[in-house]
Structure formats: C-alpha cells, structure tokens
N, C-alpha and C positions, 0 to 999 in steps of 0.2 A: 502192307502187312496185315493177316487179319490179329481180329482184335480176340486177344486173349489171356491170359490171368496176371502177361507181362506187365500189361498198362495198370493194373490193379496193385501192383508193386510200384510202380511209377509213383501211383495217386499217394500210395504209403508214404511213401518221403517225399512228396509234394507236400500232405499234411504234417509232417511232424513239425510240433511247437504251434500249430495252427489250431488244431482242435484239443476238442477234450477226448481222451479213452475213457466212453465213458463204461460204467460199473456193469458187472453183470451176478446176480445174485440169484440164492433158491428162494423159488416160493412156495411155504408149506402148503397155506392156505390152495394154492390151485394142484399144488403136488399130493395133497389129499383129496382134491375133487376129482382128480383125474387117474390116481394108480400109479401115477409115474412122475421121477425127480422132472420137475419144471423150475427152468433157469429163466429169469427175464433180461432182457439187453435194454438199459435204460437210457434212449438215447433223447429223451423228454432232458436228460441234464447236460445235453449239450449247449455250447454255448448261446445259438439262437434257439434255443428249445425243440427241433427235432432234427434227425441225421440229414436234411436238405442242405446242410453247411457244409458236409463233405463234398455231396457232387456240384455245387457251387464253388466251391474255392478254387477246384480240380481243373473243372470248363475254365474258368476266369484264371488260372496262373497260365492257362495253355496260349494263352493269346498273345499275339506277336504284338510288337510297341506300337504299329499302326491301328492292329485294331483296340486296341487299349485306348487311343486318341481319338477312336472313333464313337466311343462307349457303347455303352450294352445297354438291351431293354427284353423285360421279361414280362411274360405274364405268370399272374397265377392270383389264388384267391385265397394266400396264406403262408406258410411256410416257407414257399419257395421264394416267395419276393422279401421275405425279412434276411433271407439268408443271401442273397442277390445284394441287398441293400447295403448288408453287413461287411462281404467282402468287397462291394466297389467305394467302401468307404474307408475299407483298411489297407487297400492300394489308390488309394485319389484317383479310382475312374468315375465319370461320371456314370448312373445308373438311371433309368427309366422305367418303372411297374406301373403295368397296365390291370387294373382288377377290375373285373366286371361290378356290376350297380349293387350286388348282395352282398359283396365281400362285406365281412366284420368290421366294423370301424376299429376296433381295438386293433388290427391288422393293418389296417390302411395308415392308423395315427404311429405305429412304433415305427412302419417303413420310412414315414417322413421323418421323424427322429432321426431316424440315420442317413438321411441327407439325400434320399431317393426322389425324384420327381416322380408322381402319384400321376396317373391318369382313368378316370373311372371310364370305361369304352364298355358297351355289349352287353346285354342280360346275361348272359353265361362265359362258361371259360374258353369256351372254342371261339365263341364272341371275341373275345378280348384277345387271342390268339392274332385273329386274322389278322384284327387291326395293328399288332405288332411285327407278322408279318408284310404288310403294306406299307409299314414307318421303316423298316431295316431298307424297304426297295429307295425310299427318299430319301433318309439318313447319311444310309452307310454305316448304321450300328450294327453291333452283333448280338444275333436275339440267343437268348442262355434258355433254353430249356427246359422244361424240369423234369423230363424226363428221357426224350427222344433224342438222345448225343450220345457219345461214346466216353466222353471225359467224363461226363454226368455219371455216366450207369459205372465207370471205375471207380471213382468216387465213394459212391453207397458202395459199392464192393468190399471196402476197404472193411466193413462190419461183420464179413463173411470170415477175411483174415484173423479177425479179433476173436470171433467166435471162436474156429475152431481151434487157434495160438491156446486161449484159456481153457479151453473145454474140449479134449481133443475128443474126450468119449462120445462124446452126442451125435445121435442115431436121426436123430428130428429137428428142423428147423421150419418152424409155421413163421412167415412173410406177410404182414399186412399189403395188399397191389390197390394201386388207384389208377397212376400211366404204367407202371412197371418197371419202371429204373431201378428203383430199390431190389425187387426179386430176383432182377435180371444180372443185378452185382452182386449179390451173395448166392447164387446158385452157379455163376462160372466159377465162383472159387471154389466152392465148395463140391462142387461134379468134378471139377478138374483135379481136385487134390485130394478129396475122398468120395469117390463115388456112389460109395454106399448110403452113404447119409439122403434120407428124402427130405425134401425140400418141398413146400406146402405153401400152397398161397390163402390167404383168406380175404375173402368182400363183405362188406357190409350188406344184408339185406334190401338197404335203400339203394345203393350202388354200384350194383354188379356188371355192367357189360364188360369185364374182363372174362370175367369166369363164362359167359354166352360164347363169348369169339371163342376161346377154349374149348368148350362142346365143339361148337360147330366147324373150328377148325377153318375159320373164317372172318374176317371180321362182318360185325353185325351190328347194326343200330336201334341201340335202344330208345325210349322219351328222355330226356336231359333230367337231372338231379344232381343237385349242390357237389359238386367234386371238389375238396379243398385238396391243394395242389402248395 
C-alpha cells in the first residue's frame, strides 16, 4: 500500500496517552518583527524534550513480538536516542545507542538513565550509522532510525494534524530539516488535506546539505558538521 496521510492517523491513536499535545501559542514579539500573526508549536515541552518521541514510539509499537525480543539499536547524537531510550524502557525492550565521540555528555548521561546501552563508535553520525548497521547484520536487532522509515516520518506527522486541527487558518508552515522525517510528516498531511498551505523548510547556516540536494535535485555531498539527530 503506498504510504499516505492513513498511517499518519494510525500513528494518532498509536500515540494517544503516550505523548504530550504539546501547546501552540502566538508570538507577539516575532509577530511584530515579521507583519504577520506567528504561532510557535512548542514541542521543546514534550516529554523527552523534542517531537523525536513521536516517531520513535510509532516505529517501536509497530514491531512484532519477535522483533521486540530481538531489541533495537539506534544511532543518533541527541534527541533521537533519549527518545529511543525512553520508549524501549516504557515497553521493557532492550535498546542500544550508538553516538559518535562528540556527542554531548549531557545526552549520553540521561540515555543511560534510562537504561539504554551507550556505545561511543565514529567521529561522526554516518560513523556511528554504519557501525549500527554492521551490529543489526550480527544481532538481529532492529535499527530505529531517526529519520529514513515510514513509521518514523508518520510519527512527526502527527504535528501537521495538530497544527492544522487548532489552527485551521494558517497559510505558512516553516519546518526546521536535518534528515527530513519531521518535514516529510507535516507536509503529507498538510498537502493532502490543505494544499494551499506552503510548507518551508529551514537549515541552519552551519548545516545545510538538505537545502544543496534541493537546488540541485540530487543528492550532494557536503564536508561533515555536527548534525544532532
């Protein structure tokens, strides 16, 4: 079946009771710098501190009782492994985050908190990638993504239903992109159910090869910089 804004309704009643809805409010201050009502979606107040707990819960309920036994292992060099951490500790799977040598301690020390095995692999995150593609080949774990899956990008989706449920008027949606999970599930919903609404991705000046492969309509390789994921 291809995938589309059905599984994004899945992922909705996957999460309910699981997450927070979290708030979305106006902001004068950048609504006077800009000419136009600016709403923020503050998903900093979700329960692991950003929306990566959606498409982690989403991927991680979807998995059959074998792979559930088999546990999971992720990479990432932040977010995504506290959120990883978080649900394989509120269904008793075992989990495994792999973060490259730069990750934050502060990041590495809350994953163990929550009962994650830590493994520091790779200068970078593509680094730390392989090496969790190479463990799923010996394992048998299932490696959770943080952004290249389909339950994942439903997941973040579910912030596109929110949005437009409370805010049906809104003409503009600007998308912070790193992999593109997050963009990639609030613009199916949102093209598919209101097509007018643009949808805008923004990168950081330090970390743009999304916005490159988008020119060139290709993927393209840039020099590596800190991606926290």
């Amino acid at each position: 079946m291809p995938f589309s804004v059905v599984e994004i309704l899945k992922a909705k009643k996957n999460l309910e009771g699981v997450i927070y809805r979290t708030p979305i409010t106006h902001s004068k201050r950048l609504s006077e710098i800009t000419g136009a009502d600016v709403y923020i979606k503050w998903e900093n107040l979700q329960k692991t501190r950003s929306f990566k707990l959606r498409g982690a819960y989403n991927k991680i309920y979807s998995l059959t009782q074998e792979e559930r036994r088999n546990a999971v292992i992720t990479a990432s060099t932040g977010n995504h492994a506290l959120a990883v951490a978080f649900v394989a500790k509120m269904t008793g799977i075992m989990a495994t985050v792999v973060v490259p040598e730069n990750t934050p301690k502060t990041k590495v020390e809350r994953s163990r908190t929550l009962e994650a095995e830590v493994r520091v692999k790779g200068s970078n995150y593509d680094e730390s990638v392989i090496y969790c593609k190479k463990t799923v080949i010996e394992s048998g774990a299932t490696y959770i993504s943080a952004f290249d899956d389909y339950e994942v990008i439903a997941g973040q989706g579910t912030i596109g239903y929110e949005i437009l449920e409370e805010l049906p008027e809104t003409d503009t949606i600007i998308v912070p992109v790193g992999g593109g999970g997050l963009i990639s599930g609030i613009a199916l919903w949102i093209k598919t159910i209101t097509p007018n609404i643009r949808v805008i991705g923004a990168q950081s000046t330090s970390a743009y090869t999304m916005y490159e492969c988008y020119k060139a309509k290709k993927i393209v390789v840039r020099p590596y910089t800190t991606h926290i994921s």
